[in-house]
Backbone as CSV, one residue per row, in Angstrom:
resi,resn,N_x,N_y,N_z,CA_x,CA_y,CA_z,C_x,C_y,C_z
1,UNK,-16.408,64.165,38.994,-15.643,62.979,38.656,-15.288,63.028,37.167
2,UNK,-14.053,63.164,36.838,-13.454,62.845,35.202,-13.069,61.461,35.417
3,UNK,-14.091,61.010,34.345,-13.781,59.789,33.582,-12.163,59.911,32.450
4,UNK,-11.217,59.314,32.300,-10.465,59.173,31.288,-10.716,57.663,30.869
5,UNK,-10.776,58.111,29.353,-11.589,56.646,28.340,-10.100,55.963,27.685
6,UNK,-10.131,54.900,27.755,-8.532,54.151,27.036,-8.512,55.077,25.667
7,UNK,-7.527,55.288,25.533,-6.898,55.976,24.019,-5.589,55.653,23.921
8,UNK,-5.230,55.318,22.873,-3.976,54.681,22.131,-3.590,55.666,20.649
9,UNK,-2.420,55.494,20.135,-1.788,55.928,18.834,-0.843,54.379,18.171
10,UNK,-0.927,54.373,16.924,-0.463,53.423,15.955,0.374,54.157,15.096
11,UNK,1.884,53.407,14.888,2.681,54.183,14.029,3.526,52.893,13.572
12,UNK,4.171,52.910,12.133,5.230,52.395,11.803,6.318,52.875,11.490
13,UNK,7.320,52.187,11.278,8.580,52.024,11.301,9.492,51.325,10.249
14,UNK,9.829,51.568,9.037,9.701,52.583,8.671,8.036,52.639,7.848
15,UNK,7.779,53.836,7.018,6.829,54.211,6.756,6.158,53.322,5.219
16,UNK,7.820,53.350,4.911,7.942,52.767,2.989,9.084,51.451,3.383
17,UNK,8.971,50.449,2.685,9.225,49.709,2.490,9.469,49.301,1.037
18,UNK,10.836,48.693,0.371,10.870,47.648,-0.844,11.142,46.319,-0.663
19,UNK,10.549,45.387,-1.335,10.908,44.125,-1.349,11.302,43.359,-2.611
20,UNK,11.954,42.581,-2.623,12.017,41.854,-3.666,11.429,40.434,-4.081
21,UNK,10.035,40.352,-4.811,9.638,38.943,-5.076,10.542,37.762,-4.453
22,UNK,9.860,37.387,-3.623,10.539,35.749,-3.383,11.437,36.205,-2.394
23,UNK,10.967,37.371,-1.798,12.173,37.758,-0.344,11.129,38.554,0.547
24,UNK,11.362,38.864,1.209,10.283,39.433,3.048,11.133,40.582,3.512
25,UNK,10.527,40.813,4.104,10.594,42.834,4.530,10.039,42.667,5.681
26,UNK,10.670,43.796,6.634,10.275,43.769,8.239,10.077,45.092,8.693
27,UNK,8.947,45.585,9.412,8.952,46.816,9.873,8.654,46.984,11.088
28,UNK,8.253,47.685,11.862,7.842,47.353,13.298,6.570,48.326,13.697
29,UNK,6.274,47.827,13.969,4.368,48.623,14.285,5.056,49.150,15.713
30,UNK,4.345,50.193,16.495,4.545,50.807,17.273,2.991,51.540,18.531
31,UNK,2.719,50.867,19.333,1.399,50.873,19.905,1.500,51.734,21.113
32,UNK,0.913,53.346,21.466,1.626,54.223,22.501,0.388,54.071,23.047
33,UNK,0.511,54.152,24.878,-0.750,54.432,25.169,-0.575,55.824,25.236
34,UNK,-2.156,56.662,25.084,-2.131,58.152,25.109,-2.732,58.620,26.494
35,UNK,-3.730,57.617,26.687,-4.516,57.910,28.208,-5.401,56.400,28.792
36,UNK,-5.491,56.905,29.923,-6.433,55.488,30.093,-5.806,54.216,30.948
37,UNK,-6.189,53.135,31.030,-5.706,51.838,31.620,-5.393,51.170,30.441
38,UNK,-4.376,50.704,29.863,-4.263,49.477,29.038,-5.259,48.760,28.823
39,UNK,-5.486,48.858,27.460,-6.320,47.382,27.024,-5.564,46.681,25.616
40,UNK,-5.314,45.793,25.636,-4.871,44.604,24.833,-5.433,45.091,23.528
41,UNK,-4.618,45.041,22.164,-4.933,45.578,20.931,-4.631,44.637,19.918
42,UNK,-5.425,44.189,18.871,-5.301,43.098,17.996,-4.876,43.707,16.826
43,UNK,-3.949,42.866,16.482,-3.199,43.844,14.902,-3.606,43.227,13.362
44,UNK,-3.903,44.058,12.597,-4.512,43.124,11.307,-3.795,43.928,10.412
45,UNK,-3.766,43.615,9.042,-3.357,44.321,7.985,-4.204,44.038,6.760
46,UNK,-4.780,45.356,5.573,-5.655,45.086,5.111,-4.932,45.845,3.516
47,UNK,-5.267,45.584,2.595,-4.955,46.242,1.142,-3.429,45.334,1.033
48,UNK,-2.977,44.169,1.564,-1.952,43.455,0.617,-2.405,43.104,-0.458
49,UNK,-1.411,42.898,-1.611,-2.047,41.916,-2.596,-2.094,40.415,-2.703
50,UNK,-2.690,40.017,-3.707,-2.550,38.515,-3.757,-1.302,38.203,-3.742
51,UNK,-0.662,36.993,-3.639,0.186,36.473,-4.195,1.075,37.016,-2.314
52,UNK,0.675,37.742,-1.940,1.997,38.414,-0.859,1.270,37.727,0.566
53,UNK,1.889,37.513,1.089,1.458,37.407,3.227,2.026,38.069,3.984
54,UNK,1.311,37.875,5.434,2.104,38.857,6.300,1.957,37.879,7.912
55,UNK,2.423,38.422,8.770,2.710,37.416,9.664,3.361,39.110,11.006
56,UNK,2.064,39.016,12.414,2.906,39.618,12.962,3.605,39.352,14.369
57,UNK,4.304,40.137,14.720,5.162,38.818,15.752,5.070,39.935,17.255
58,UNK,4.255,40.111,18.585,3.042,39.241,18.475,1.723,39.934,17.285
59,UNK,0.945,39.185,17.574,-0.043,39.608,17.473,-1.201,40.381,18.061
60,UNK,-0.577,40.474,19.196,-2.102,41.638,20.406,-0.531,41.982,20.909
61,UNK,-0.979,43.164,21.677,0.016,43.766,22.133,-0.720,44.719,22.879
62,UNK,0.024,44.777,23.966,-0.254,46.216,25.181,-0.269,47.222,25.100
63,UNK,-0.743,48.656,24.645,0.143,49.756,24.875,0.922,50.281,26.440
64,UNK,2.464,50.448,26.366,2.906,51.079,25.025,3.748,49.656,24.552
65,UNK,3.553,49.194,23.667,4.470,48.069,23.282,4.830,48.151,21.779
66,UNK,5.189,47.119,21.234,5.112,46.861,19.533,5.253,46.030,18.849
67,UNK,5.357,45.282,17.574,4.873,44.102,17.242,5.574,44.137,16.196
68,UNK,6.551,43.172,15.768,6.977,43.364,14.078,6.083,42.302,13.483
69,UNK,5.669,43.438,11.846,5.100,43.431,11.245,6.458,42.394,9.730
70,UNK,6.071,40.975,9.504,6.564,41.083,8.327,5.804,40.607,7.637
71,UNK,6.320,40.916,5.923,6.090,40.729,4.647,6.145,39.783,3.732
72,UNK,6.036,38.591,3.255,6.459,38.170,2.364,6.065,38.889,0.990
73,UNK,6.839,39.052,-0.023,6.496,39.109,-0.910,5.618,38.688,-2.065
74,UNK,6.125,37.113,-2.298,5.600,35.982,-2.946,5.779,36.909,-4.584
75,UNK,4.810,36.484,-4.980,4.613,36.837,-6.423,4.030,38.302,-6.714
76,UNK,3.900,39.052,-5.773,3.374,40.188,-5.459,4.320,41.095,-6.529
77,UNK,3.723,42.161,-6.966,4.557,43.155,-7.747,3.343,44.405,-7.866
78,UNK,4.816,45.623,-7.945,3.891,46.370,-7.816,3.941,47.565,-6.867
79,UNK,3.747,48.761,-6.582,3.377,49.494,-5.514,1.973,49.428,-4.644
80,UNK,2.300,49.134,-3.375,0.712,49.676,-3.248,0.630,49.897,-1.780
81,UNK,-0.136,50.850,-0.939,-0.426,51.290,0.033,-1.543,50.533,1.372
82,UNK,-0.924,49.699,2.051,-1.519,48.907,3.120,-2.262,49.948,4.594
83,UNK,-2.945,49.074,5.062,-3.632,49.836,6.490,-2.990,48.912,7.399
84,UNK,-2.696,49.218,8.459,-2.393,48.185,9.521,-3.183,48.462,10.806
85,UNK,-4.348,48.113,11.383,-5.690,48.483,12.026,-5.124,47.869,13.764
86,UNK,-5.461,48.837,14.247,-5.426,48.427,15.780,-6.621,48.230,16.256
87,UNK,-7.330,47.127,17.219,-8.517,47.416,17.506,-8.120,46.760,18.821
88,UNK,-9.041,47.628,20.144,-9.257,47.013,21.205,-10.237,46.519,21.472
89,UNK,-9.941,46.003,22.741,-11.269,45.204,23.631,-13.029,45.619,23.075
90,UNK,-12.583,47.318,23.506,-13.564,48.346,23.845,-14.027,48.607,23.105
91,UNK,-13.561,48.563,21.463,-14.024,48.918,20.363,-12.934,50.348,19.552
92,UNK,-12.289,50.648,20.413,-11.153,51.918,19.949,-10.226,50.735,18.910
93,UNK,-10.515,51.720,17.970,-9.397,51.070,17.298,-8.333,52.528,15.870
94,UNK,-7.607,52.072,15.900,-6.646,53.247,15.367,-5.882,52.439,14.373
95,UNK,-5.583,53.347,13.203,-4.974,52.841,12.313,-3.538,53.570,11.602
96,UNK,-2.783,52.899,10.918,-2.109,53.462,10.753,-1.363,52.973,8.792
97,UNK,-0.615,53.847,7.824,-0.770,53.353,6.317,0.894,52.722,6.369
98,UNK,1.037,51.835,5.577,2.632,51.654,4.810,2.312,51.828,3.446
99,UNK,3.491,52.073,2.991,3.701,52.011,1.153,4.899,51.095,1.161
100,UNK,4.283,49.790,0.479,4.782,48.482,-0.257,5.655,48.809,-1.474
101,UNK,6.999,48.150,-1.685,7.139,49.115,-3.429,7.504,46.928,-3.611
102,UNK,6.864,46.203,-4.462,7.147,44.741,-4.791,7.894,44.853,-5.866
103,UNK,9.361,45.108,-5.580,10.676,45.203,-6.767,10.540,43.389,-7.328
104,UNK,9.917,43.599,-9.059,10.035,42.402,-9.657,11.697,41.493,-9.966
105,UNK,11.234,40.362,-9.664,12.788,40.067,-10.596,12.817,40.309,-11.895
106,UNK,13.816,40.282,-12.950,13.992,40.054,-14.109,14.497,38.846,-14.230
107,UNK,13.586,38.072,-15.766,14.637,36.611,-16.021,15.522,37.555,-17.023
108,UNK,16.898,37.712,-16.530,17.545,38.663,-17.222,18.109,38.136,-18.794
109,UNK,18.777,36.316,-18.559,19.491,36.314,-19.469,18.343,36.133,-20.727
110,UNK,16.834,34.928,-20.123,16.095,35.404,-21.155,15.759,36.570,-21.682
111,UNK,15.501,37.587,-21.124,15.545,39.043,-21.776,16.179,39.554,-22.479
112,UNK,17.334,39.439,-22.233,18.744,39.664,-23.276,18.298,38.881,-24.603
113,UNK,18.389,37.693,-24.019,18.328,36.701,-25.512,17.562,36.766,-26.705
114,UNK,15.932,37.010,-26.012,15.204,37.322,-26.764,14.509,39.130,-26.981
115,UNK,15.447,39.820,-26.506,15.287,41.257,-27.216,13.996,42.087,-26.634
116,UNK,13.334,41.369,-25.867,11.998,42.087,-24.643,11.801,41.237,-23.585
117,UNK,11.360,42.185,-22.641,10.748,41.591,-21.361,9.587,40.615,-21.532
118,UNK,8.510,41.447,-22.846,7.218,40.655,-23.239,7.561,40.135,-24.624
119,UNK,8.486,39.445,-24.602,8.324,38.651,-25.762,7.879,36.965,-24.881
120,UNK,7.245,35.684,-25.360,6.854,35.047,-25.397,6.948,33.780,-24.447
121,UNK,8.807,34.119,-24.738,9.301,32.943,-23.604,10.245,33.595,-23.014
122,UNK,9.938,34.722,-22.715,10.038,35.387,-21.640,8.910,35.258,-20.394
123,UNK,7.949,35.738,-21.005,6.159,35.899,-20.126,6.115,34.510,-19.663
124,UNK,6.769,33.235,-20.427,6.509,32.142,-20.356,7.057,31.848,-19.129
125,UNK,9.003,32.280,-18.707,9.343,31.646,-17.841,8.471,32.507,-16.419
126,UNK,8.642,33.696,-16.627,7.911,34.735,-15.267,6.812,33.948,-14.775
127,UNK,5.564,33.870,-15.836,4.381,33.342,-15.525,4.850,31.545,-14.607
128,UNK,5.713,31.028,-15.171,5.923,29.602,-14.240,6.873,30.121,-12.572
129,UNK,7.083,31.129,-12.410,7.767,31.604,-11.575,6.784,32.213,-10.457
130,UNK,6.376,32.934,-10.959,5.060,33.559,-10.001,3.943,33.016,-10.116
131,UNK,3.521,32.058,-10.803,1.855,31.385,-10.750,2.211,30.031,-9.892
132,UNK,3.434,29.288,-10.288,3.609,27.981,-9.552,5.266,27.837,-8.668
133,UNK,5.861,28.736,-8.630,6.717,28.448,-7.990,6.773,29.641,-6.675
134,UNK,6.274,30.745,-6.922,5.836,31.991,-6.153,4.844,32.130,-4.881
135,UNK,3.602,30.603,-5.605,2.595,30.697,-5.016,2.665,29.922,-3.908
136,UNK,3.426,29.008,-3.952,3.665,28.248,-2.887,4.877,28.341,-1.618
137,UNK,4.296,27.938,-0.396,5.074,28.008,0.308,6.180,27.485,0.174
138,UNK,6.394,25.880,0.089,7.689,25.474,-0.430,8.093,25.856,-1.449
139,UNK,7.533,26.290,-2.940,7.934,27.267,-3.737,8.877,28.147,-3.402
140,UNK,8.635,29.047,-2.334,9.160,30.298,-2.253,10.633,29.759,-0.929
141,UNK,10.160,28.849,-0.622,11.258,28.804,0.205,12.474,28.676,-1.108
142,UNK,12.345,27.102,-2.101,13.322,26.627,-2.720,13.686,28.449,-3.623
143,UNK,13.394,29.255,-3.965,13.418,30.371,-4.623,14.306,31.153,-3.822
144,UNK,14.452,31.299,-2.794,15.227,32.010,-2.241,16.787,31.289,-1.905
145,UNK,17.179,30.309,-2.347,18.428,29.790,-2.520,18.326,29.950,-4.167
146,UNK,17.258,29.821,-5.082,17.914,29.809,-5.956,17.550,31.190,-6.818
147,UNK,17.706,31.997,-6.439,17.382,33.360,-6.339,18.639,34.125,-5.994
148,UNK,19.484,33.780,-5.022,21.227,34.351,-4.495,21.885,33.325,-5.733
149,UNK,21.371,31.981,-5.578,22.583,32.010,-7.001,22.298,31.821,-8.291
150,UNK,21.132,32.001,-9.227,21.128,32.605,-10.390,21.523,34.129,-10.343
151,UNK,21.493,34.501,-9.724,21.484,36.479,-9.675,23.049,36.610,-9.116
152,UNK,23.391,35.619,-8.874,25.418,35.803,-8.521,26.056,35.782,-10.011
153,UNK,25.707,35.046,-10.726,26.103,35.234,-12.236,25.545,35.273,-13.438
154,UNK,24.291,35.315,-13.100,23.208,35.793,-14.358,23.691,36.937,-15.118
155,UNK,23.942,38.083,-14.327,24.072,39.489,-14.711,25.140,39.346,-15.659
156,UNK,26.325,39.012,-15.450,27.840,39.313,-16.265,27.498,38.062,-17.457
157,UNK,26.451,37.148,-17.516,26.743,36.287,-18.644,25.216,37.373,-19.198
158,UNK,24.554,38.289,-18.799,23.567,38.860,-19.626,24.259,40.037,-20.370
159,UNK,25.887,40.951,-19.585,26.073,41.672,-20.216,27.253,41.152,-21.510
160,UNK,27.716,39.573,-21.137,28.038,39.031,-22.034,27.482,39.057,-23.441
161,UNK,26.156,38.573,-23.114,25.370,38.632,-24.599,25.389,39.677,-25.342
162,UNK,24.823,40.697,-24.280,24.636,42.285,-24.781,26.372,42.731,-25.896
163,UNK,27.120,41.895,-25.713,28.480,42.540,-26.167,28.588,41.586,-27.060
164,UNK,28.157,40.430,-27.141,28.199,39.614,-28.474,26.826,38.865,-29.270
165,UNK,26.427,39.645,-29.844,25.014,39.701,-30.381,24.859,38.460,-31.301
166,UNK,26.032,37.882,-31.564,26.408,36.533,-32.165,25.915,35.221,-31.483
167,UNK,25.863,35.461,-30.546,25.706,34.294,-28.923,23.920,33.682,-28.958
168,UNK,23.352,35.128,-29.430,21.774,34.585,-29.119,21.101,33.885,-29.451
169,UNK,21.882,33.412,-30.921,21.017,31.997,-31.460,21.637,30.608,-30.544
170,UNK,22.568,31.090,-30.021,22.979,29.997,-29.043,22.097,29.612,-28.090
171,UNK,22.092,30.719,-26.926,21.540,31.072,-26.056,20.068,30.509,-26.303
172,UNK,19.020,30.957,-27.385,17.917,30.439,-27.488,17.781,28.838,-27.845
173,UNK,19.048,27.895,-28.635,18.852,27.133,-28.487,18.876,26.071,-27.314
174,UNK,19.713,27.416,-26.591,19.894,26.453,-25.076,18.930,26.626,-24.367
175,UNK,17.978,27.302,-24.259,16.519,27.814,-23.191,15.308,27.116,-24.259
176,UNK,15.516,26.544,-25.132,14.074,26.133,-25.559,13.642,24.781,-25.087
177,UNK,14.472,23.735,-24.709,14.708,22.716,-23.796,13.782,23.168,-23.105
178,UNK,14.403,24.291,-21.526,13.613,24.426,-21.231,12.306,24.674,-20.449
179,UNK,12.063,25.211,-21.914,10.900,26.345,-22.114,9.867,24.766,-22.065
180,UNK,10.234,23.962,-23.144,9.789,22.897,-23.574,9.381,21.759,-21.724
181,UNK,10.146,21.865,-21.275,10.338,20.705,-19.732,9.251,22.043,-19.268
182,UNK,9.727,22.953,-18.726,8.275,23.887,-18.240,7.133,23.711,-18.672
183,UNK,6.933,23.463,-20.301,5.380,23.295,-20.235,4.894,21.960,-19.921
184,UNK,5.669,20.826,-20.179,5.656,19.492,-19.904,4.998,19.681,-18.462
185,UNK,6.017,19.886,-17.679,6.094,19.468,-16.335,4.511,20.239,-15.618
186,UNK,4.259,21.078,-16.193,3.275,22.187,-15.375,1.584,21.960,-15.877
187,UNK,1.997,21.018,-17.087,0.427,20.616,-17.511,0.181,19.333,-17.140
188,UNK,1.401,18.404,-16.567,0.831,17.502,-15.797,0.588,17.998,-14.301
189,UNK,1.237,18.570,-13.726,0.937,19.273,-12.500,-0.237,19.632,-12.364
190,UNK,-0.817,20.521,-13.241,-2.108,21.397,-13.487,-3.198,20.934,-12.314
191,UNK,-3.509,19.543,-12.508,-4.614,19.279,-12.405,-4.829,18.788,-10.907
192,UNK,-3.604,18.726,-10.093,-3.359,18.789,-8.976,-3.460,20.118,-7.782
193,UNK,-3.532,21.123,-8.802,-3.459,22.673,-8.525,-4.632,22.766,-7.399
194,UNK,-5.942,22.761,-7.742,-7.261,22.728,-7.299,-6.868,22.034,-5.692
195,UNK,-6.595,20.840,-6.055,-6.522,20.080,-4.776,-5.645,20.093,-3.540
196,UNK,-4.527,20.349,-4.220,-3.495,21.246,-3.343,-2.528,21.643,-4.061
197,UNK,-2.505,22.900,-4.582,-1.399,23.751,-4.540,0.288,23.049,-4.671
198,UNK,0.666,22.702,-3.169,1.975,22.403,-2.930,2.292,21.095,-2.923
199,UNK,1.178,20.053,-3.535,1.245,19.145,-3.743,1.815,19.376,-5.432
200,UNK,1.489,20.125,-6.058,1.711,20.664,-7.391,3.427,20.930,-7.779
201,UNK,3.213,21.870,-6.911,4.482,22.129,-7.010,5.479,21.122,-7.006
202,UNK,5.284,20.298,-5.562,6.469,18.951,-5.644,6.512,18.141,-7.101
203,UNK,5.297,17.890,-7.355,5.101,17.172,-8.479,6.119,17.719,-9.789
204,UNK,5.788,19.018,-10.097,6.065,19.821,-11.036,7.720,20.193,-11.034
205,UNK,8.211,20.297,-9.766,9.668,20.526,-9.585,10.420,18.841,-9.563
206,UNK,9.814,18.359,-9.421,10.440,16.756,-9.461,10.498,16.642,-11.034
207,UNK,9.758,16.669,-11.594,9.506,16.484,-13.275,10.440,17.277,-13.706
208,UNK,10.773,18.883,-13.898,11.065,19.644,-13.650,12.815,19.219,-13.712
209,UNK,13.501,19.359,-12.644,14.418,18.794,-11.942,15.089,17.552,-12.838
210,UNK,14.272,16.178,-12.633,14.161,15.306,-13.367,15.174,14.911,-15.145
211,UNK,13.747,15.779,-15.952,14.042,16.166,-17.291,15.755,17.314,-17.464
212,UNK,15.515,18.067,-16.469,16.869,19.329,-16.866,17.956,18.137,-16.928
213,UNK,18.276,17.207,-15.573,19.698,16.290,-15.685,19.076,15.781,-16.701
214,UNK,17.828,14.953,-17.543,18.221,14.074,-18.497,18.469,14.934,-19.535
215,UNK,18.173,16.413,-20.043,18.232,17.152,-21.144,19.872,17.733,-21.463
216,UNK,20.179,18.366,-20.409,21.017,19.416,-20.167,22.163,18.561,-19.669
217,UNK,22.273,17.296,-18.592,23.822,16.869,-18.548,24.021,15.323,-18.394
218,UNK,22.823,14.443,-18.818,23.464,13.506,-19.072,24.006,13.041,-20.407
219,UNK,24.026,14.034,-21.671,25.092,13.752,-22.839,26.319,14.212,-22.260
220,UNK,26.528,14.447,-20.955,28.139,14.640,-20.587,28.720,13.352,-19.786
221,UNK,27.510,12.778,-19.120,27.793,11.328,-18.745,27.735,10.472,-19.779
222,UNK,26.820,10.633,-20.376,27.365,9.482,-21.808,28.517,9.914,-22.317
223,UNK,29.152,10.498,-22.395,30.082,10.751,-23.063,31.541,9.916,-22.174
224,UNK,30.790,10.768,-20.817,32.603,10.376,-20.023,31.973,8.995,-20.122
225,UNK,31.109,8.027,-19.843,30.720,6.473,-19.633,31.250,5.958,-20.594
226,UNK,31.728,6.457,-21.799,32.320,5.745,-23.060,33.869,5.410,-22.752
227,UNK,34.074,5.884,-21.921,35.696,5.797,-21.417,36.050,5.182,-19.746
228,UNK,35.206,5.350,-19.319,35.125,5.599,-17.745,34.249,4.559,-17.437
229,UNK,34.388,3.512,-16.375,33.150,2.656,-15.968,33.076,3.321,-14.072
230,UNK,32.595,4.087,-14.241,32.153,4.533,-13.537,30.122,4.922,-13.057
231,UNK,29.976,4.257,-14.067,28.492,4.266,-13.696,28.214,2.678,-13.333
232,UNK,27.776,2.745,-12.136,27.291,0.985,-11.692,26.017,0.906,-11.090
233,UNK,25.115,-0.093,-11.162,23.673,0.426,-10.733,24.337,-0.174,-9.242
234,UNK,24.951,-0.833,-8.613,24.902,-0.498,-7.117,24.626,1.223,-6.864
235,UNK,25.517,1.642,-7.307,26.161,3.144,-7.341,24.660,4.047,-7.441
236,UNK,24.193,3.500,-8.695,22.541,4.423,-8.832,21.888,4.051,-7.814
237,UNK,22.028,2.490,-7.006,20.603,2.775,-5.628,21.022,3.588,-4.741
238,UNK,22.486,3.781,-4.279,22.707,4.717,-3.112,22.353,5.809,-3.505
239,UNK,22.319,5.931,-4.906,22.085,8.108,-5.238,20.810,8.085,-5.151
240,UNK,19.788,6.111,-5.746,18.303,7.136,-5.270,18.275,6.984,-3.952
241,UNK,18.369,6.799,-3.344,17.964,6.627,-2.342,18.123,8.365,-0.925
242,UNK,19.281,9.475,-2.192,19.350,10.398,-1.468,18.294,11.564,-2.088
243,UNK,16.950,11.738,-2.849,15.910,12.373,-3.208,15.040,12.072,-2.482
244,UNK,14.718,10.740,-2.345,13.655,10.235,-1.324,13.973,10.739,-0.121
245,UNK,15.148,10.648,0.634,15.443,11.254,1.761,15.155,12.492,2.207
246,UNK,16.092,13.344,0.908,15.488,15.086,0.831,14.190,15.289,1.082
247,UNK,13.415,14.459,0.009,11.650,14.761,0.002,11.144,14.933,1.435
248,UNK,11.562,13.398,2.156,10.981,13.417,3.762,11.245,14.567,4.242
249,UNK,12.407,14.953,4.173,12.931,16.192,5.182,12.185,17.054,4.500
250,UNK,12.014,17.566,3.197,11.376,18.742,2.734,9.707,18.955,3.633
251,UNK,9.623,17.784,3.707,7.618,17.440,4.100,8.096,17.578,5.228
252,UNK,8.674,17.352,6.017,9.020,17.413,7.687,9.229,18.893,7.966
253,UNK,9.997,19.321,6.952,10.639,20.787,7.119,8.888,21.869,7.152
254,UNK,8.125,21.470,6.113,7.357,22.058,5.960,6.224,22.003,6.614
255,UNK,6.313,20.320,7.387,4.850,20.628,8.411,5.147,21.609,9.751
256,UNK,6.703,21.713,9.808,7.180,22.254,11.168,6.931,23.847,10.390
257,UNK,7.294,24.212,9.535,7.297,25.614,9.202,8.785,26.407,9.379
258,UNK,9.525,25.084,9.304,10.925,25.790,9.075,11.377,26.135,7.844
259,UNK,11.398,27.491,7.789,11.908,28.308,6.523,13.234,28.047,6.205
260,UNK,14.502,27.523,6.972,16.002,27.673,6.418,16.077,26.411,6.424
261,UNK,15.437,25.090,6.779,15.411,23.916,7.050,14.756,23.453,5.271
262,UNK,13.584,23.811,5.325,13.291,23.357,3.669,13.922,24.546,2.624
263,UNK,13.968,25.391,3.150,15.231,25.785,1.783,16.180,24.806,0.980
264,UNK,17.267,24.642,2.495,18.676,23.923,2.213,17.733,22.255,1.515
265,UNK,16.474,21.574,2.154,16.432,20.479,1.763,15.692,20.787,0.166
266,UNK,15.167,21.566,-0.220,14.326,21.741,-1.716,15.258,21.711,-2.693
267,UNK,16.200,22.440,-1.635,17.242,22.408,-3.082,18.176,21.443,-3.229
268,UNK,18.990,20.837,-2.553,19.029,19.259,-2.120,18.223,18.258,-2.712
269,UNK,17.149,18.161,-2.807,16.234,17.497,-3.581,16.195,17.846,-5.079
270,UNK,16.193,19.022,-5.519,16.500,19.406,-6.825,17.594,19.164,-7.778
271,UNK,18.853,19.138,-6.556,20.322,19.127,-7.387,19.989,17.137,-7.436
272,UNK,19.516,16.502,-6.400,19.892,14.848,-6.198,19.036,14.562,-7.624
273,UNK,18.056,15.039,-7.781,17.548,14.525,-8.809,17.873,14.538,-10.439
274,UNK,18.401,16.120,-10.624,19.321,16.001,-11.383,20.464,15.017,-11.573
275,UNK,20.920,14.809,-10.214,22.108,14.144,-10.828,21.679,12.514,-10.971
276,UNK,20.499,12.504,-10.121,20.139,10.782,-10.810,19.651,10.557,-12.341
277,UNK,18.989,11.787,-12.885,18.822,12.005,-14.199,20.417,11.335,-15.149
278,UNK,20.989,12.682,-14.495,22.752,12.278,-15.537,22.902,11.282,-15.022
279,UNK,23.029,10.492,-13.808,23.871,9.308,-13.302,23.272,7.775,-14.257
280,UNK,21.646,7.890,-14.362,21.118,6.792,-14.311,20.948,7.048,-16.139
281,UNK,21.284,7.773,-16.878,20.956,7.274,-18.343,22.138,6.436,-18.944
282,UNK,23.156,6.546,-18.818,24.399,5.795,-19.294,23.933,4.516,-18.650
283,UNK,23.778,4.092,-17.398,22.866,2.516,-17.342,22.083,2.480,-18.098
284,UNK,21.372,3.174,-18.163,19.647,2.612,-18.644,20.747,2.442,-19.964
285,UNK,20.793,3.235,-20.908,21.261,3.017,-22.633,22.230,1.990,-22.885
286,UNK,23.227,1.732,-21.706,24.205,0.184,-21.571,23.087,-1.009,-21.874
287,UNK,21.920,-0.880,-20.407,21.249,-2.070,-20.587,20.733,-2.527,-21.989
288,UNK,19.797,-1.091,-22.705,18.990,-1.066,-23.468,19.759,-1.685,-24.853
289,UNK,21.002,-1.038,-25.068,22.025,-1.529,-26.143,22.494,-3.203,-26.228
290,UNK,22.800,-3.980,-24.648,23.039,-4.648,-24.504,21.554,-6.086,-24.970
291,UNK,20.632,-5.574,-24.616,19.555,-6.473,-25.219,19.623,-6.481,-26.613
């Protein structure tokens, strides 16, 4: 009597992989039977780094079947070489390697501006990018809308600079704002970190958000309000009233685990708040003048 004992093989697809921070990568695991009766195989993955996840779709699988394997990136950077472990019922288990390559972003135009990658407020904006906006799930969702459009015209206003070396005292006076709202916003956040994470984040991107419309564009509403009566606080309750809305959907989006659902609403929530920033200071400074 020959016994044949279950035996299986593990392979991926492709072998190497790149990703880009704040974007996901897909490969496909591949489970052959070699001999034997099928037994059900549980898939794990071991040597990611921090900051990165993985998620596989299924998760047990038959031989001969297969399972995609994806990636998030997150804040991950870096090369590095993963195991992806098959184990059965029986105790057979087979493994198989990927090579990760975590292509960093560049904050390009700060780089330009200030003349290194590691100069100061440079490290400054990266570090708020990958420690609190990277780390989080809703983080990384709102990052990937705004990730396609800083990087749609970042580049040609960085090789701008590069061609007028005149520009950079500009340029730095326009990023120290802020450099300045980043540290604001992230040391009141801080202390929320411990307790939850993505409770942080909301906090921190609301503040965040917030300060940019009052810094950056409501001296363009004061300006047009000097001519224009177009600011009316009827007018400001309907606009707040569309952040609060976003928020729900963002928290709805995120207990469901819809990835294209809290994208579109994070960032929605980001632009509304801005613009209640610009909308609502020409009131507030009418009232304040008027007393």
């Amino acid at each position: 009597l020959k016994v044949m004992g279950f035996d299986f093989t593990v392979s991926v697809e492709p072998s190497t992989i790149e990703i880009e921070q704040g974007s996901s990568g897909s490969v496909v695991v591949k489970v052959k039977l070699v001999k034997g009766t099928p037994e059900e195989v549980v898939l794990s993955l071991e040597g990611l780094p921090s900051g990165a996840s993985y998620s596989f779709s299924p998760s047990k699988v038959k031989p001969t079947g297969s399972s995609v394997l994806t990636i998030n990136a997150g804040s991950a950077k870096g090369q590095y070489t993963v195991i992806i472990r098959a184990t059965s019922k029986s105790g057979v288990t087979k493994t198989a390697t990927l090579t990760i390559k975590f292509k960093e972003k560049k904050c390009i135009i700060a780089t330009v501006t200030y003349g290194s990658e590691v100069a100061d407020e440079v490290q400054l904006l990266r570090n708020f990018r990958d420690n609190i906006v990277l780390s989080t799930y809703a983080g990384r969702r709102f990052y990937v809308a705004f990730n396609a459009f800083y990087y749609s015209w970042s580049p040609y206003v960085a090789q701008w600079i590069l061609a007028n070396p005149w520009s950079k005292p500009v340029f730095k006076a326009a990023i120290y704002p802020l450099i300045g709202i980043l540290l604001l916003s992230t040391s009141m956040a801080e202390p929320l970190t411990a307790l939850s994470p993505e409770l942080a984040v909301y906090l921190a991107g609301t503040l965040i958000s917030y300060l940019i419309g009052l810094v950056y564009f409501s001296p363009v509403t004061v300006l047009v309000s000097l001519k224009k009566k177009w600011f009316k606080v009827s007018v400001l309750k309907k606009i707040g009233l569309v952040p609060v809305t976003c928020l729900l959907l963002c928290l709805i989006s995120q207990v469901a685990a819809v990835d294209t659902a809290l994208t579109v609403f994070t960032s929605m929530y980001v632009l509304s708040l801005v613009a209640l920033a610009a909308y609502s200071t020409p009131i507030a400074l009418r009232k304040l003048f008027l007393k």
